[in-house]
KENUPA-840626 format. One line per field, with one value per residue (C-alpha): residue number from 1; residue in three letters; x, y, z. Coordinates in steps of 0.2 Angstrom, whole numbers. Layout:
residues N
seq <- NUM/...
type <- ALA/...
xx <- X/...
yy <- Y/...
zz <- Z/...
//
This chain:
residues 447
seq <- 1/2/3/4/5/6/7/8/9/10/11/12/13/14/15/16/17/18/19/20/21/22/23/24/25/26/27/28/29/30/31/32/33/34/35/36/37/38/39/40/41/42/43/44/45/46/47/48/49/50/51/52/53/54/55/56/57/58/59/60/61/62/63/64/65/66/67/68/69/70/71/72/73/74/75/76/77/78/79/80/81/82/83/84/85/86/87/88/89/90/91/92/93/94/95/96/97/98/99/100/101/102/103/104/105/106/107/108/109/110/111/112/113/114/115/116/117/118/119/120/121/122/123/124/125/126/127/128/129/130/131/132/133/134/135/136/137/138/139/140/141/142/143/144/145/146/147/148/149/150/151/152/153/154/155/156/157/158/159/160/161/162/163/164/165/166/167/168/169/170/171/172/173/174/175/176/177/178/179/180/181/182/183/184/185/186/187/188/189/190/191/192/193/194/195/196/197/198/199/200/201/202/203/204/205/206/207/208/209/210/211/212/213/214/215/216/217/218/219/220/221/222/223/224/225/226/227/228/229/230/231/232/233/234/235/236/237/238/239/240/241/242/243/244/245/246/247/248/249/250/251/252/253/254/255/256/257/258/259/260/261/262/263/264/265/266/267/268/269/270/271/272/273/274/275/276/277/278/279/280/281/282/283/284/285/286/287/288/289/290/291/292/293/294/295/296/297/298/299/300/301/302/303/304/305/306/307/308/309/310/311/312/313/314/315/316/317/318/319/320/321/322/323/324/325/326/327/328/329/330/331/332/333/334/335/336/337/338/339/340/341/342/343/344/345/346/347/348/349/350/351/352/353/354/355/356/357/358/359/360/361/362/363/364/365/366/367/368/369/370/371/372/373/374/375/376/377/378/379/380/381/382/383/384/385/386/387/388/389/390/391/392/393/394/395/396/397/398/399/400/401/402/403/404/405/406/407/408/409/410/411/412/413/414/415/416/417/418/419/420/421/422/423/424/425/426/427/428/429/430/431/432/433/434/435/436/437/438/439/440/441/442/443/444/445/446/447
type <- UNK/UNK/UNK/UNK/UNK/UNK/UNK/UNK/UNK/UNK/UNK/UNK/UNK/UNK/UNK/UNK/UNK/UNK/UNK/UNK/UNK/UNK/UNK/UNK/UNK/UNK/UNK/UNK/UNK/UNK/UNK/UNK/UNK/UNK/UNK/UNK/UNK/UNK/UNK/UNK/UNK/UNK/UNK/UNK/UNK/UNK/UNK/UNK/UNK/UNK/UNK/UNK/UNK/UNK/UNK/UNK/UNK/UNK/UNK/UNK/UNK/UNK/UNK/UNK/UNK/UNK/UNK/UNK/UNK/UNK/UNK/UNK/UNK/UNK/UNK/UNK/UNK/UNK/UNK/UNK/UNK/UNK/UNK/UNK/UNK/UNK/UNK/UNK/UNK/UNK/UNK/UNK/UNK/UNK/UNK/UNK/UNK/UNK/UNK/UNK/UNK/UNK/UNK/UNK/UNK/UNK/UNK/UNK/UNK/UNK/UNK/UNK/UNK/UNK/UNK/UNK/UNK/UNK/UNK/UNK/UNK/UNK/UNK/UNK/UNK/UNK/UNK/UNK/UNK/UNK/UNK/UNK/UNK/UNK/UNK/UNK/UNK/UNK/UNK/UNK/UNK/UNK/UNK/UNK/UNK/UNK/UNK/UNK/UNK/UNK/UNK/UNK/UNK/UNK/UNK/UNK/UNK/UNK/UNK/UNK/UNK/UNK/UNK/UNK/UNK/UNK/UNK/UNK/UNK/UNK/UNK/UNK/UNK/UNK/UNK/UNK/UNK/UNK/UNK/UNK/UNK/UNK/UNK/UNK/UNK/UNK/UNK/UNK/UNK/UNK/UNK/UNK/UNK/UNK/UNK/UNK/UNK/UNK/UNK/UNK/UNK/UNK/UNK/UNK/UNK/UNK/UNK/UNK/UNK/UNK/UNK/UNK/UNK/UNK/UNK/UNK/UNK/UNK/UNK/UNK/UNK/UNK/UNK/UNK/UNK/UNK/UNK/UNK/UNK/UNK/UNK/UNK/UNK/UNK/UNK/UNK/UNK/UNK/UNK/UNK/UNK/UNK/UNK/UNK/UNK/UNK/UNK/UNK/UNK/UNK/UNK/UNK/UNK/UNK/UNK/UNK/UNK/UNK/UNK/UNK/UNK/UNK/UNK/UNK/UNK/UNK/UNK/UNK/UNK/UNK/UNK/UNK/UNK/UNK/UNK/UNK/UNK/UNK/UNK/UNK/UNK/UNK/UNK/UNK/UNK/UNK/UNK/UNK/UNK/UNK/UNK/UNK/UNK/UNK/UNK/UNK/UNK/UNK/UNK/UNK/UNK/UNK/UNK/UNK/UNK/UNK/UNK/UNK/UNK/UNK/UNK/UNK/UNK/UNK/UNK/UNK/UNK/UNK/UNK/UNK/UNK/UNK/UNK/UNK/UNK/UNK/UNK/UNK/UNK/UNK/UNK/UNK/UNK/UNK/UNK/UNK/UNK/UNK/UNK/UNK/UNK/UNK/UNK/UNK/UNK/UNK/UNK/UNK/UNK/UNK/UNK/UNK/UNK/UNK/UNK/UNK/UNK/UNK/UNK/UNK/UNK/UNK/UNK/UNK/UNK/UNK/UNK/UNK/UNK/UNK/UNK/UNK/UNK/UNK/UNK/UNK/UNK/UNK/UNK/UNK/UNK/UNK/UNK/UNK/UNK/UNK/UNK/UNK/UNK/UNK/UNK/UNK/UNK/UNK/UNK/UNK/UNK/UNK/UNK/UNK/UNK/UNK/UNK/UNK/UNK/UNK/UNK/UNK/UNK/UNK/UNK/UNK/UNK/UNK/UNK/UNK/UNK/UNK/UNK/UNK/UNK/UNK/UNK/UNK/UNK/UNK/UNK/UNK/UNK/UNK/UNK/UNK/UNK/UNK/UNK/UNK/UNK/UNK/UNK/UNK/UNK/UNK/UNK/UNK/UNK/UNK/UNK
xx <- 0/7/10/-1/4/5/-8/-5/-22/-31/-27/-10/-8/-13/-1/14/10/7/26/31/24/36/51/65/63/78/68/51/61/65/49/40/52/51/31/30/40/26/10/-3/-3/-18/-14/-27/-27/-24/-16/-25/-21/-41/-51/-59/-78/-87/-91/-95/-78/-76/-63/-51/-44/-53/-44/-52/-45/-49/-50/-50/-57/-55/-48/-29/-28/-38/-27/-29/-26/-40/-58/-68/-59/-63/-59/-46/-54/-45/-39/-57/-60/-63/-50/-35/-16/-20/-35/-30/-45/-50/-35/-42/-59/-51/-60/-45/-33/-49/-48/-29/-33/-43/-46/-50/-67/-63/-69/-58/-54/-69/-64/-71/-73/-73/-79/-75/-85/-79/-85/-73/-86/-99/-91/-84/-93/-98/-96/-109/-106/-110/-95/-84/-101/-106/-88/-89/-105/-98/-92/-108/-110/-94/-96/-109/-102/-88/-97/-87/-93/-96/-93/-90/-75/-79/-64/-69/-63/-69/-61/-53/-38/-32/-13/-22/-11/-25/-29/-40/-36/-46/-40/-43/-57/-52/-69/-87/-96/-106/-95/-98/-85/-85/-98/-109/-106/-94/-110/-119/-107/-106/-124/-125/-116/-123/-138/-133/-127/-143/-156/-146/-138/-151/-134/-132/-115/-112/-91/-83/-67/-62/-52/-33/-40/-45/-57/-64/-77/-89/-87/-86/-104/-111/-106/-110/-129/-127/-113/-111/-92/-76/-61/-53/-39/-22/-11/-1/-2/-1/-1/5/-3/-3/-8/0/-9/-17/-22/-22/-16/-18/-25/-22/-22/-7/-16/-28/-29/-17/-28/-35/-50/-58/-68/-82/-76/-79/-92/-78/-63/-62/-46/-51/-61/-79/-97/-104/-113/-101/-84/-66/-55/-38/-28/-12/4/18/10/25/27/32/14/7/15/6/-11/-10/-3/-17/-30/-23/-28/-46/-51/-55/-43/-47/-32/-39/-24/-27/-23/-28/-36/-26/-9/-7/-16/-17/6/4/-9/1/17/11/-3/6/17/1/-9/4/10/-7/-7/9/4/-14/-23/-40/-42/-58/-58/-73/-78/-76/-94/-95/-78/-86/-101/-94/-83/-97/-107/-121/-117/-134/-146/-161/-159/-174/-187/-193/-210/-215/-233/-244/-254/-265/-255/-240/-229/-224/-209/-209/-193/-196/-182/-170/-159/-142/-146/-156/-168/-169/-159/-169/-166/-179/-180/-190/-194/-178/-168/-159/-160/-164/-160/-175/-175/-191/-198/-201/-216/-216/-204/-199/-210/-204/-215/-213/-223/-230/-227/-214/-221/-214/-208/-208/-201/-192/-178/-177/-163/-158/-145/-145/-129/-122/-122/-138/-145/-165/-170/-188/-195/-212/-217/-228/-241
yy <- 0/17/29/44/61/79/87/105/115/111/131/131/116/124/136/123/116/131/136/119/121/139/134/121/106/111/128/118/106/121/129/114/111/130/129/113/118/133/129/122/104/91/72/61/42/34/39/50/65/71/70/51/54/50/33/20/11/-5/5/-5/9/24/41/49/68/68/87/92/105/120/135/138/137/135/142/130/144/156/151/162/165/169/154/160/157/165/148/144/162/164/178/182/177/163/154/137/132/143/138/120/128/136/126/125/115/103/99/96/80/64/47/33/37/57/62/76/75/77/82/78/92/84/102/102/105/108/113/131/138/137/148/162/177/178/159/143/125/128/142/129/121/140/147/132/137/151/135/131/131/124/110/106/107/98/81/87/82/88/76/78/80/78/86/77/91/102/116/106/103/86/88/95/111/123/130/123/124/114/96/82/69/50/46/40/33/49/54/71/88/105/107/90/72/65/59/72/86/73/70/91/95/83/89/107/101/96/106/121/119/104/93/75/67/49/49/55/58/60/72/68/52/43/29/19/5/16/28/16/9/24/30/10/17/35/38/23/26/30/36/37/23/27/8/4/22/26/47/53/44/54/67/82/100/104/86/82/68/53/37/20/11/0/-19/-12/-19/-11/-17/-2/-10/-7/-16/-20/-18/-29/-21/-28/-21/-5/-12/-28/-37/-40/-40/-21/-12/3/4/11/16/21/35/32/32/36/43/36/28/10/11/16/-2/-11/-4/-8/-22/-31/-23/-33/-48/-40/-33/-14/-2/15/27/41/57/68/85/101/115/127/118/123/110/114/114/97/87/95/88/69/66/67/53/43/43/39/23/18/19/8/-3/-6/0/9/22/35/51/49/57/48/41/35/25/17/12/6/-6/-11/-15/-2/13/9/9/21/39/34/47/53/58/64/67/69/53/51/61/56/57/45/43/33/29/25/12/1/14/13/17/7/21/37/51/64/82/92/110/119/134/142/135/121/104/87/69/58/40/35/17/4/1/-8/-11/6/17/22/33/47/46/58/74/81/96/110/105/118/105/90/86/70/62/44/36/22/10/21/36/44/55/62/74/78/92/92/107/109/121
zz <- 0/-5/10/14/7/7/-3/-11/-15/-31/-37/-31/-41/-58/-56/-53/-67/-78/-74/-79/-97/-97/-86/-87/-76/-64/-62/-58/-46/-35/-36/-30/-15/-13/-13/-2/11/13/10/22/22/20/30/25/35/18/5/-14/-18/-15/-1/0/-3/15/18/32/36/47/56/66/76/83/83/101/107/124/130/149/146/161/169/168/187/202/217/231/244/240/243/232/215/198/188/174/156/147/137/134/123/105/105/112/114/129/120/116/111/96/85/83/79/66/48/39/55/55/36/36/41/37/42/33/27/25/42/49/69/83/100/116/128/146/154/172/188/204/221/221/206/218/229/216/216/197/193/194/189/172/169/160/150/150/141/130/125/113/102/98/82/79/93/81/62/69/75/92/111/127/141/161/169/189/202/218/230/243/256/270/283/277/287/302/303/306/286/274/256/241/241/233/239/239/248/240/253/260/271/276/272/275/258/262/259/247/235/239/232/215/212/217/201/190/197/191/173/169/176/172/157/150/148/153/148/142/143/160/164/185/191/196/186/203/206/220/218/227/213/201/207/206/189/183/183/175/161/149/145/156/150/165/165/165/168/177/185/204/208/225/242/256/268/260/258/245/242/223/208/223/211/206/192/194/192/177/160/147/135/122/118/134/148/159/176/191/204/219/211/196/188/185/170/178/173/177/164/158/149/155/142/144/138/126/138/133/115/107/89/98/108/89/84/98/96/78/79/92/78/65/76/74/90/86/97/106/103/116/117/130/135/144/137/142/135/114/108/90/92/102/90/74/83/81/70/53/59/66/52/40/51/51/32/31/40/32/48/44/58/62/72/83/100/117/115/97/101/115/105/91/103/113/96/101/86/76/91/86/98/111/118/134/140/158/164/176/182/196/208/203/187/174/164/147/136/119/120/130/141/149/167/180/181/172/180/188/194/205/207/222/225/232/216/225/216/221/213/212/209/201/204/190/186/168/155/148/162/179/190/204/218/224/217/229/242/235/218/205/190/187/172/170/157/149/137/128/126/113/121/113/129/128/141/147/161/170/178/192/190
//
């Protein structure tokens, strides 16, 4: 198979080749170095000298940029800060994010069935937004928000990235600071319990900003089976995995980067954990997925190389949004898709949640629906189809604006009822998935 290419312009081509119908061919050897070494480049995942049409490809790896997507810094020591955007804005000399929004970096590059790259944005949540004068929950979903319609044209996705943290003395020297939590079992902290303060911002997500995520990334990439459990029956895909990993243990202040993942698979095509233990192989519902580590051409080799054998791989990079992501990506993925294409590979960009479904075999499930209404005192949900979750996930708001996790009761294949109608409940937003990450939301409001 003939490698993949650089690719001049279609214009810029006629030109070069009217100057070789006047010029000597010394003279159009040098021009076309010359032109080469300046013009914008187009990497496709095989090789043409035109854009493939678009077509369905039975990829064999899955091209995955994984985004953590938030502030440039939280100061530990300060309670009540402004989170610093600035890497999340459209304009500007610290925006990292708008250069690979930019049309033109997106088409460099194609995969196998001329797709050009998707990213997943994992927007983070912490407890310090809630207690920043101008901020909420949502400031990261909000910021992103401005990328809407490129979020869109793109085929990009917006996914959670949860920072289990709160303001606390974990060294007992008298002075709290925001530290990571390695807890998940309700115990209680300065802001509530451990779950509590989880479900709080999910909570937010969706009744605030109408978003329910399918792929989660932790913060500080930590785990417990706890955790584990619980996200088992919300978000179908995890990308937190990072083998054979361990961060910092300890009691130091500020708390933060203390996980485990030393007896995980290293596997890249994902797994089902075990509901006793998060790194080993098991029977619980969701995926984790790992990262690429190092992202090196050897660990290229050995994802291609178990694809050959037929099990489709996830190649998941990821990065911060506040590092130059457009430099970094530029920096390897000529070089990736061009080993692919040597060594026979078919790869797709996809976001977090396709990659996941198109492993799990779940990536033609129709999108389901979701109804609430009112019935006989109480209220009834309906799903059109077969959901992820145990129950559908949902959010009630009272009349002072805080919010409150419901957990309806099954009452029939695809239906689940509330009852009663909570005292004081001015609506409820309820949200499911299916297995391939397709999410459908619904609200009831009390009147």
């Amino acid at each position: 198979m003939a490698p993949a290419f650089f690719v001049w312009e279609s214009d810029r081509r006629r030109s070069l080749l009217f100057i070789g119908e006047i010029a000597m061919p010394m003279a159009l050897a040098f021009l076309s170095l010359l032109v080469c070494a300046q013009l914008p480049a187009v990497v496709y995942g095989r090789s043409g000298d035109t854009l493939p049409p678009a077509r369905s490809t039975a990829a064999a790896v899955f091209i995955v940029f994984a985004v953590d997507t938030e502030p440039s810094r939280i100061n530990p020591w300060i309670y009540r800060q402004e989170p610093d955007l600035n890497c999340l804005k459209t304009t500007g000399d610290g925006s990292r994010v708008a250069p690979v929004m930019d049309r033109r970096w997106r088409n460099r590059y194609a995969d196998a069935s001329g797709r050009h790259p998707k990213i997943t944005w994992f927007v983070m949540t912490h407890e310090a937004f809630l207690h920043a004068p101008e901020s909420s929950a949502c400031v990261v979903y909000d910021a992103m928000m401005t990328y809407r319609d490129e979020i869109s044209e793109y085929g990009d996705e917006l996914a959670w990235h949860y920072h289990h943290a709160d303001w606390i003395d974990p060294d007992g020297d008298g002075t709290s600071s925001w530290n990571q939590l390695t807890t998940f079992d309700g115990r209680p902290y300065t802001h509530g319990n451990d779950v509590a303060m989880a479900e709080g911002m999910l909570n937010r997500l969706l009744a605030e900003c109408g978003f329910f995520p399918t792929a989660f990334r932790s913060g500080w990439i930590w785990e417990d089976n706890a955790l584990s459990g619980w996200l088992d029956g919300i978000i179908p895909f995890d990308f937190s995995a990072s083998p054979k990993n361990q961060g910092r243990l300890g009691r130091l202040e500020p708390a933060r980067n203390q996980f485990d993942w030393t007896t995980a698979p290293t596997t890249y095509a994902g797994y089902h954990p075990d509901e006793r233990n998060y790194q080993s192989i098991g029977s619980m519902r969701r995926w984790i997925f790992r990262t690429i580590a190092p992202n090196t051409k050897r660990e290229w080799q050995r994802i291609f190389r178990a694809a050959q054998t037929g099990e489709r791989q996830v190649l998941c990079y990821t990065a911060h949004s506040y590092e130059d992501l457009r430099r970094d990506i530029d920096g390897f993925l000529p070089a990736l898709l061009l080993l692919a294409d040597s060594m026979g590979i078919p790869v797709a960009f996809a976001t977090a949640s396709q990659a996941g479904a198109a492993i799990a075999g779940h990536d033609q499930l129709p999108k389901p629906e979701l109804s609430l209404f009112s019935d006989h005192g109480g209220i009834a949900i309906q799903s059109s189809t077969q959901i992820f979750q145990p129950v559908p996930y949902c959010v009630m708001q009272n009349s002072s604006d805080s919010y409150t996790r419901l957990h309806p009761l099954f009452s029939a294949p695809g239906r689940w009822r509330i009852d009663p109608v909570p005292i004081d409940c001015v609506c409820i937003t309820c949200a499911v998935s299916d297995y391939s990450g397709a999410v459908a939301t619904a609200v009831f409001r009390n009147r």
